[in-house]
C-alpha positions in Angstrom: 2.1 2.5 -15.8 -0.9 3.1 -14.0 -3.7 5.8 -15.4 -5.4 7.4 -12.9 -8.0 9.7 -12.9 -6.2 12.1 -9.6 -3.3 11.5 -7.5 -3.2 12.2 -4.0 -0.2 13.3 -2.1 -0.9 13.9 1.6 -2.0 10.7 4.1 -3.1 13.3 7.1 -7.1 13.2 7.5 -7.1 15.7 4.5 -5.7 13.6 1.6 -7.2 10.1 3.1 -10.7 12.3 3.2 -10.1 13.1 -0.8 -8.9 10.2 -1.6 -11.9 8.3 -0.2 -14.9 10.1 -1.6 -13.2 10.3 -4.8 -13.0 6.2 -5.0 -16.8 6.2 -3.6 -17.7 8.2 -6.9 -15.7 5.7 -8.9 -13.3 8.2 -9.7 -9.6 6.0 -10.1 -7.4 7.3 -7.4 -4.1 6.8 -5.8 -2.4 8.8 -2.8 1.1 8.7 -1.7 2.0 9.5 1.9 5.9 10.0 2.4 5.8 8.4 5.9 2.9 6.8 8.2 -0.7 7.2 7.4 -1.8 10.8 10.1 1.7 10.5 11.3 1.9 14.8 11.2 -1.0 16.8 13.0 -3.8 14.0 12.5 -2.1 11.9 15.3 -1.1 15.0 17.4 -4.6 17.1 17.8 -6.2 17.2 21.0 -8.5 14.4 19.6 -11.5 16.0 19.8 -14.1 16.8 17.5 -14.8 20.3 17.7 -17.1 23.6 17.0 -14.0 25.6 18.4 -15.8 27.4 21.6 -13.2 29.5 21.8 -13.4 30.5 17.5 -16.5 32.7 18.7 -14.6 35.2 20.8 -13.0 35.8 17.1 -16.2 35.8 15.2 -15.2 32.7 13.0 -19.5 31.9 13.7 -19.9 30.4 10.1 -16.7 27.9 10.4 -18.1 27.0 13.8 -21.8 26.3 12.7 -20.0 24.6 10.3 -17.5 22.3 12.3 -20.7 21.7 14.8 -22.6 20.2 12.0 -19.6 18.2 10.9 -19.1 17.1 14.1 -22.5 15.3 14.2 -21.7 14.0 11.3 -18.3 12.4 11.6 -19.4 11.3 14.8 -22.6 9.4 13.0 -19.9 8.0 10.5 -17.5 6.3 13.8 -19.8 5.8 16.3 -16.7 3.8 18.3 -14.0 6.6 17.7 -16.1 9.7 19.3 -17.8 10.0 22.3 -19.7 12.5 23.9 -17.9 14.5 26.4 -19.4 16.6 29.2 -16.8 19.8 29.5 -16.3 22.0 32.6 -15.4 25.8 32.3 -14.7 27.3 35.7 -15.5 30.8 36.2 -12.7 32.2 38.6 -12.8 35.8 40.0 -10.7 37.9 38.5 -10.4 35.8 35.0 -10.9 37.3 31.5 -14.1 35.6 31.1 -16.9 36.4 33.8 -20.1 35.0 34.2 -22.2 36.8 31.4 -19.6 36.2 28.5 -19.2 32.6 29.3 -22.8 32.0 29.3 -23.6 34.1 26.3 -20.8 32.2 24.5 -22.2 28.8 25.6 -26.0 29.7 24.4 -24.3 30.4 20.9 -22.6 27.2 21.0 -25.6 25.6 21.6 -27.8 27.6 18.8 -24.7 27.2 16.2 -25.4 23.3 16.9 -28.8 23.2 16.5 -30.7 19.6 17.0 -27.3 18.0 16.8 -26.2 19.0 20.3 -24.9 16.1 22.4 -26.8 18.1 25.0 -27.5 21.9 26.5 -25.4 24.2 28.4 -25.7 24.2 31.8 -24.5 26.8 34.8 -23.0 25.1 38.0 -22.6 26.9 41.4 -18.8 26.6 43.1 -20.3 24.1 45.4 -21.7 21.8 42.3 -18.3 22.3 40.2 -16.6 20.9 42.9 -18.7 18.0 43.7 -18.4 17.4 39.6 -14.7 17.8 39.7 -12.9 17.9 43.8 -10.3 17.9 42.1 -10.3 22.1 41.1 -8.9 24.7 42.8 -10.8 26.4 45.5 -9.4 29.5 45.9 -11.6 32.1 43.7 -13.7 29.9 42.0 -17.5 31.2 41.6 -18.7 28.6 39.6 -18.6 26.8 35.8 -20.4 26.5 33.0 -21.1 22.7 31.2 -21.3 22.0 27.6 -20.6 19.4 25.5 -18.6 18.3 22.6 -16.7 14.8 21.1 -13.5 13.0 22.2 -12.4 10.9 19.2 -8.9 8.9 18.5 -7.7 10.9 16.0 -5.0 8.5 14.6 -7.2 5.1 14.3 -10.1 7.4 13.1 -7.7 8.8 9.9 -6.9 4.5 9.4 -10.4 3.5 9.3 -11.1 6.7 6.4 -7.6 4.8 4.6 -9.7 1.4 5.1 -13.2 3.0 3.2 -11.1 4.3 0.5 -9.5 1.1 -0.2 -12.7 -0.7 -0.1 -14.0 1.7 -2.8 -11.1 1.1 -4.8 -8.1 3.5 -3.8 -4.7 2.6 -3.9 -3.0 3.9 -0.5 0.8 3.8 -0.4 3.1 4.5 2.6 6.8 5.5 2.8 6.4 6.4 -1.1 7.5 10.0 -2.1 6.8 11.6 -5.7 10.4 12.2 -7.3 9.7 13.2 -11.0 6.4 15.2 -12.6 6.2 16.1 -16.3 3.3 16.1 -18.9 2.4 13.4 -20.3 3.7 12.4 -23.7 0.7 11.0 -24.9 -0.7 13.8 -27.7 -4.7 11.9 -27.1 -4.9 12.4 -23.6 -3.4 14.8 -21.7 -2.4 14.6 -18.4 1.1 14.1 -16.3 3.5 11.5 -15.6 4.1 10.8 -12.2 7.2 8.7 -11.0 7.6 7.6 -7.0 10.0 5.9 -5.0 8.8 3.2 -2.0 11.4 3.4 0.4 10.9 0.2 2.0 10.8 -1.7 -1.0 13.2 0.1 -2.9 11.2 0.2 -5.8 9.5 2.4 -8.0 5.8 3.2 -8.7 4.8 5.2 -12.0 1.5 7.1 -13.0 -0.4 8.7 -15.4 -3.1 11.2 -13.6 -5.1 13.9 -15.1 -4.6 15.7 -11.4 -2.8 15.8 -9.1 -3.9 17.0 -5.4 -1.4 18.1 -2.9 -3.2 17.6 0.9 0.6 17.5 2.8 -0.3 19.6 5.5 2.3 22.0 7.0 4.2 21.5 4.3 2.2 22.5 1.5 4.1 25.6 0.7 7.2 23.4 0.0 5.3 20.6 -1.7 3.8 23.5 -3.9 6.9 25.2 -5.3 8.3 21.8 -5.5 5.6 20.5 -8.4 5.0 23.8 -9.7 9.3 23.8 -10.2 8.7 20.6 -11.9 6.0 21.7 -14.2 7.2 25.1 -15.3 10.8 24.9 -15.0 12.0 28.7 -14.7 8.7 30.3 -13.3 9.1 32.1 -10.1 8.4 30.2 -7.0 4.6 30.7 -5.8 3.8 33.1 -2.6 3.3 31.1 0.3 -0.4 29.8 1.6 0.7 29.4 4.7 1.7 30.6 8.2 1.8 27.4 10.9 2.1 26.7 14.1 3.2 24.1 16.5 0.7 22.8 19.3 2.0 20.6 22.1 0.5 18.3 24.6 1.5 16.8 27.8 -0.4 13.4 28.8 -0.9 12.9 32.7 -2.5 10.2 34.4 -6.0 10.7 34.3 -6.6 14.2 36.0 -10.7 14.4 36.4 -13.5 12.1 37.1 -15.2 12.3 33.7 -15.6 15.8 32.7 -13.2 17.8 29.8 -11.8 20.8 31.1 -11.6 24.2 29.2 -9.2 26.6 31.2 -7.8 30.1 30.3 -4.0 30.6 31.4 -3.2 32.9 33.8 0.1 33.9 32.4 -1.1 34.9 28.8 -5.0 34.5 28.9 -5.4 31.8 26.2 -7.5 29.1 26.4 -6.3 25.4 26.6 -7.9 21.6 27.3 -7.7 18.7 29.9 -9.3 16.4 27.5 -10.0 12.6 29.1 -8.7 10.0 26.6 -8.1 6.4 27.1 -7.9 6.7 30.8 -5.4 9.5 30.6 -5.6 13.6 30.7 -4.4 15.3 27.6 -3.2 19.0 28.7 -2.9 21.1 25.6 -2.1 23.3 23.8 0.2 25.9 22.9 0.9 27.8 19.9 4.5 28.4 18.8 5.3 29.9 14.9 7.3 27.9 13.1 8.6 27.9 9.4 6.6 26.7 6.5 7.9 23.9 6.0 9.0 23.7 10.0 12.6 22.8 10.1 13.2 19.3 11.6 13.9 20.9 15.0 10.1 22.6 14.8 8.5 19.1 15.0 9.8 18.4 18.3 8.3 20.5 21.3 10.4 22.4 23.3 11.2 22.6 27.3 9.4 25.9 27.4 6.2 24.8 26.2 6.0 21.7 28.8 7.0 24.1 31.8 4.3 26.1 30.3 1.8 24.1 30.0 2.3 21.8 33.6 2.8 25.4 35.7 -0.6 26.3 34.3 -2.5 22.5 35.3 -1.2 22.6 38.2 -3.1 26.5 38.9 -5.6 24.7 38.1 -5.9 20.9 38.9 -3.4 21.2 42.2 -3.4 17.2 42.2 -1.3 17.4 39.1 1.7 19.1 40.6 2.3 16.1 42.4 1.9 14.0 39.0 4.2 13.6 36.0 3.3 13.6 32.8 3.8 10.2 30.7 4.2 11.7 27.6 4.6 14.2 25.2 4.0 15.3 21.7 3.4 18.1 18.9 2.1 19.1 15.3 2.6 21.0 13.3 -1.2 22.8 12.3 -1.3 23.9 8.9 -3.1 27.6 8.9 -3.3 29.7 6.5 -1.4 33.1 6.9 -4.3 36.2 6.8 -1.8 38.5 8.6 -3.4 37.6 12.2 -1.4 37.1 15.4 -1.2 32.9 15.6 -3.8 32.7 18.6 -6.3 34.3 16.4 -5.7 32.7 13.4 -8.8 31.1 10.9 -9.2 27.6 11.2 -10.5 28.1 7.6 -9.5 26.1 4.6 -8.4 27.8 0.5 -8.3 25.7 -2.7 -5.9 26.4 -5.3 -5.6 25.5 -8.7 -2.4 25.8 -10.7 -3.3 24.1 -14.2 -3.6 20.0 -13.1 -1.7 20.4 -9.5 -4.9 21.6 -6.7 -3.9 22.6 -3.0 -5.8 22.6 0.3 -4.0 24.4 3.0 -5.7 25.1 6.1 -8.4 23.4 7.6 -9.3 21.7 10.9 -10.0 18.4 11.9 -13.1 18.5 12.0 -13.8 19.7 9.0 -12.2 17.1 6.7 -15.4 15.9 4.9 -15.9 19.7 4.0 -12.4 20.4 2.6 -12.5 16.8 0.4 -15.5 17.7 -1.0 -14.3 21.7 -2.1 -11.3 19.6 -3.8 -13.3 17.7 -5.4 -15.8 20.2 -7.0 -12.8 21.9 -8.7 -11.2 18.5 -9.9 -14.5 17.3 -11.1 -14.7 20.7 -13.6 -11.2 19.5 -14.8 -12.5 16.0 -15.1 -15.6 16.8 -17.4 -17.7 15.0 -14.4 -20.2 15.5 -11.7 -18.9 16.7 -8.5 -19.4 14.6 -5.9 -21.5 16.1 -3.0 -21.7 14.9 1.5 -24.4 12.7 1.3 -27.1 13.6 4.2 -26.8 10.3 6.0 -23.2 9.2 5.3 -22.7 6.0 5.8 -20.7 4.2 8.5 -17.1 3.5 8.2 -15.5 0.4 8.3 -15.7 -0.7 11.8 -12.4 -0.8 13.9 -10.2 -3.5 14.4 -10.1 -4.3 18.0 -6.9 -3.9 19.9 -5.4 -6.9 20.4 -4.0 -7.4 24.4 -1.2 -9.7 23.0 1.6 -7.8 21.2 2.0 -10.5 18.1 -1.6 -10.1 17.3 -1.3 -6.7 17.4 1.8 -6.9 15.2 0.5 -9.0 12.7 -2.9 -6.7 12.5 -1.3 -3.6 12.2 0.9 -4.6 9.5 -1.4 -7.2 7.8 -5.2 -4.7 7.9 -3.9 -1.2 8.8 -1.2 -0.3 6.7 1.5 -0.3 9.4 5.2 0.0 8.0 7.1 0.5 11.5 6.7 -0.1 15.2 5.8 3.5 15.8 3.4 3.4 13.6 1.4 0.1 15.5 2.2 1.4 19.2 1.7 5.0 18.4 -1.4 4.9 15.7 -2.8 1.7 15.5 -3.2 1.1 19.4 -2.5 3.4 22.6 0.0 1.3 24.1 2.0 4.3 23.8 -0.1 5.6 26.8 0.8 2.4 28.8 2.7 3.3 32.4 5.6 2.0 30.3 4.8 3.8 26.9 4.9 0.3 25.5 7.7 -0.8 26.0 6.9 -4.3 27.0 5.0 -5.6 23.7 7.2 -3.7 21.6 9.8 -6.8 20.7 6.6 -9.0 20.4 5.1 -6.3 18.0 8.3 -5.8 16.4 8.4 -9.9 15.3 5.4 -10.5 14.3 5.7 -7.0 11.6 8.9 -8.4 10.9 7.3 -11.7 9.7 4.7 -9.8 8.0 6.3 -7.7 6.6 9.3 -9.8 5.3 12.0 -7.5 6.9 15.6 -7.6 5.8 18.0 -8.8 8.4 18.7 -6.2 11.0 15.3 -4.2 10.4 13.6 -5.6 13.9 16.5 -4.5 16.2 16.4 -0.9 14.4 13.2 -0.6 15.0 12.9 -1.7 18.6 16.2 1.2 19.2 14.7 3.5 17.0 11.2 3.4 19.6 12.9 3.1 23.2 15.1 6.3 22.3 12.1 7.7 21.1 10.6 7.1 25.1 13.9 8.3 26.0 14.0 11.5 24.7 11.0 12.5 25.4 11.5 11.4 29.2 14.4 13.4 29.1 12.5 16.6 28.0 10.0 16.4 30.2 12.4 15.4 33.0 14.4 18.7 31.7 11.4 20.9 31.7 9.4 20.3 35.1 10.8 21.4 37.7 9.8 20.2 41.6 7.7 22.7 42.0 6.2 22.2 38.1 7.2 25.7 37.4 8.5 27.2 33.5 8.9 29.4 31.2 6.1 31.1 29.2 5.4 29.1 26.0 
C-alpha cells in the first residue's frame, strides 16, 4: 500500500501540471492516466501558445491578459518547444472584420501582453501581404495586419512537465485506471483507499491518499459521478460541469513561407489557423458539440468537418487546392457549459470540491500553470499546508530528448525516458514522424522492436501494434480521401 498525500487522475497537460508542482512542494503524489501521457486534446490542439485574439471579440479580456502572461511564461520554462511566430490576418473587402476592428483588436492584444510581447502589431498594405505571403488570394484583399504569438509541440511539451514531476518525486503511471474508491479503514488517519489496474502488466496498484484530483478532461463529468457513486453510494448523480466540443485539424504540406495565418470563414464567419509546425501547415479548427463524455464515435472527426475546413484553405491559400492533406486529427476540448453557443464559449477553468475528490473542468492550454496552482490552493486547505504559489522566474524544464533519425533509438528512448507504452504513442507523441510523407510508416517495425525489447512484450504484442498503427494511416487516408473532393469542396462543418 502506498500513502500518498493526493492522487491524480488525468495525464493531459492539466493533471501532469498538478501533479508536478505538487511533487516540487514535496507534497507525495501519484497520477494515473488510463491511456498515453496528452493522448486526448493535449496532443490535438493547434499547438500554439495562445492569448486567444479571437477571445476579445467576446470580452473574455481578463483570461486573455492572463493566457498572454502565461504564455511568456511557459515559453521561458521550454525554450525548445515554443517559438515565436509572426501571424498574418488579411483584411478582405467585404469580410466581417474591416480595417479599424482588426487593428483596434491587435493594439489590445498587444497592451493585454504588456513587456512580454514577442513583438508589436503591425499594418501591411495588399502589395506587402503579398510579398510576405504570394501565396494569398488576390482577389479583394486590401491588406493584413501582423502580430505575434507561440508555436509549441504540444505532445512533447506535456512529456517533458511528466519528466519534472518525476524528478521531484511523482509517480506517473500509464494504461492504469482507478477501479475501487472507499474511505479508508484506518480510524487515525483518514483518507481513502484507492485500488487500480495496469493493463499492460496485468497487475494491480493500491493507495492510500488524503485527495484525490480528477484532471480527465472531456470526460470529467463521467469520471465525477463515477467517484462520487463510489463514495456515497445512493446519492443522486452530480449536474454536469461540462459542455465540450470537438476541434479538428487537417495537416498540409507546408502552405506559407514563415508567417501563421488567422483567417475568418466565408461560409459561417468564424475564425480558424494555418499554423506552420515541423515543416507542415496545420489548418484548424472547427467546433462540433459532442456528449460529455463523447461517445467513441465523437473522437474521430468527421467527413464534413475536412470538406469544411480544405473548401475554406483553399478561398484562401489557392495553392492548397491543388494539395492534399497528410493527415488528420481531433480533440475533444473540455469547456465548461455557461449556456453559450460553442463558438463563444469561455475558455475559463471551475474547481470543485466534493469532500476529498477536487475537479478542474475547463481550461486552455495555455493556462495549465494557472489551473494546477487553483487545485492546489484548495488541496493545500484540506492538507493543513501552505499552498504552493507560480514562482516569478520558473525554472526550466527538463530539456528534451532529441529525436533520434534511426527508428531503434527512437524506440528504445521512447519507451526507456518518456513513458512510451505503444507505437502510437512514440510516432505520434514522442517524435513527428507521424508528419513524415509516409506518416511513419517506414521506422515503425524498427520502432516497434526495439519497445518490444524494452518493454519485455509478450509474444504477438509487436505485430498488433505495427496493424494496430498502419490501419490507423489507413483510415484516416480513407476519410480524407472520402471527404475532398477534386475540386476541395464540402459540406459546412
Amino acid at each position: 500500500m502506498i500513502a500518498l498525500d493526493l492522487l491524480v487522475l488525468g495525464g493531459g497537460i492539466t493533471g501532469l501540471s498538478v501533479a508536478r508542482m505538487a511533487a516540487r512542494a514535496g507534497w507525495r503524489v501519484a497520477l494515473l492516466e488510463r491511456d498515453d501521457l496528452a493522448s486526448g486534446a493535449s496532443s490535438s490542439s493547434s499547438h500554439m501558445l495562445h492569448g486567444g485574439l479571437r477571445y476579445l471579440e467576446h470580452g473574455h479580456f481578463s483570461l486573455v491578459r492572463e493566457a498572454l502572461a502565461e504564455r511568456a511564461a511557459v515559453a521561458s520554462m521550454a525554450p525548445s518547444l515554443a517559438r515565436p511566430v509572426r501571424f498574418l490576418a488579411p483584411l478582405v473587402r467585404g469580410a466581417r472584420v474591416g480595417p479599424l476592428r482588426l487593428r483596434a483588436g491587435l493594439m489590445l492584444y498587444d497592451v493585454l501582453a504588456g513587456r512580454a510581447a514577442p513583438s508589436p502589431h503591425a499594418m501591411a498594405s495588399a502589395a506587402q501581404a503579398l510579398a510576405l505571403e504570394p501565396g494569398l488570394a488576390r482577389g479583394g484583399l486590401r491588406g493584413a495586419g501582423l502580430y505575434s504569438d507561440m508555436v509549441m509541440d504540444d505532445a512533447r511539451l506535456a512529456v517533458a512537465v511528466a519528466r519534472d514531476a518525476v524528478a521531484h518525486g511523482a509517480a506517473v503511471h500509464t494504461r492504469c485506471e482507478l477501479t475501487a474508491l472507499r474511505p479508508t479503514d484506518d480510524p487515525v488517519r483518514s483518507g481513502l483507499d484507492v485500488t487500480a489496474h495496469d493493463r499492460d502488466r496485468g497487475h494491480d496498484l493500491r493507495f492510500t491518499t488524503r485527495v484525490v484530483v480528477n484532471a480527465t478532461g472531456a470526460w470529467t463529468d463521467a469520471t465525477r459521478t463515477a467517484l462520487l457513486r463510489m463514495l456515497r453510494p445512493g446519492a443522486p448523480d452530480p449536474p454536469r460541469l461540462l459542455r465540450p466540443t470537438r476541434g479538428t485539424h487537417l495537416v498540409y504540406p507546408a502552405l506559407t513561407r514563415t508567417h501563421g495565418i488567422v483567417l475568418t470563414a466565408a461560409s459561417d464567419g468564424r475564425v480558424f489557423f494555418v499554423v506552420p509546425f515541423a515543416g507542415r501547415s496545420l489548418v484548424g479548427t472547427t467546433e462540433i458539440e459532442v456528449d460529455s463524455p463523447p461517445e467513441p464515435g465523437q473522437l474521430r472527426p468527421d467527413p464534413a468537418e475536412v470538406g469544411y475546413l480544405a473548401g475554406e484553405i483553399a478561398r484562401v491559400l489557392p495553392g492548397a487546392a491543388t494539395q492534399r492533406p497528410l493527415a488528420v486529427f481531433a480533440g475533444v476540448r473540455p469547456l465548461l457549459d455557461a449556456g453559450a453557443q460553442p463558438g463563444g464559449a469561455s475558455r475559463e477553468h471551475r474547481v470543485v470540491e466534493d469532500g476529498p475528490l477536487v475537479t478542474i473542468a475547463g481550461g486552455k492550454y495555455t493556462t495549465f500553470r494557472v489551473m494546477a496552482r487553483d487545485v492546489l490552493a484548495v488541496v493545500a486547505l484540506r492538507l493543513g499546508r501552505p499552498a504552493p504559489l507560480l514562482p516569478r522566474n520558473e525554472p526550466p524544464l527538463p530539456t528534451p530528448l532529441a529525436e533520434p533519425i534511426d527508428g531503434t533509438a527512437l524506440g528504445a528512448q521512447a519507451a526507456g525516458e518518456e513513458f512510451a507504452r505503444s507505437l502510437d504513442d512514440a510516432l505520434r507523441r514522442r517524435s513527428t514522424r507521424w508528419l513524415d510523407d509516409d506518416r511513419g510508416l517506414g521506422v515503425a517495425a524498427d520502432v516497434a522492436g526495439a519497445m518490444a525489447r524494452r518493454l519485455g512484450w509478450a509474444a504477438g504484442r509487436e505485430r498488433e501494434e505495427l496493424d494496430r498503427y498502419e490501419a490507423m494511416v489507413r483510415d484516416e487516408r480513407t476519410l480524407l480521401e472520402r471527404a475532398i473532393t477534386p475540386t476541395h469542396g464540402g459540406a459546412r462543418a
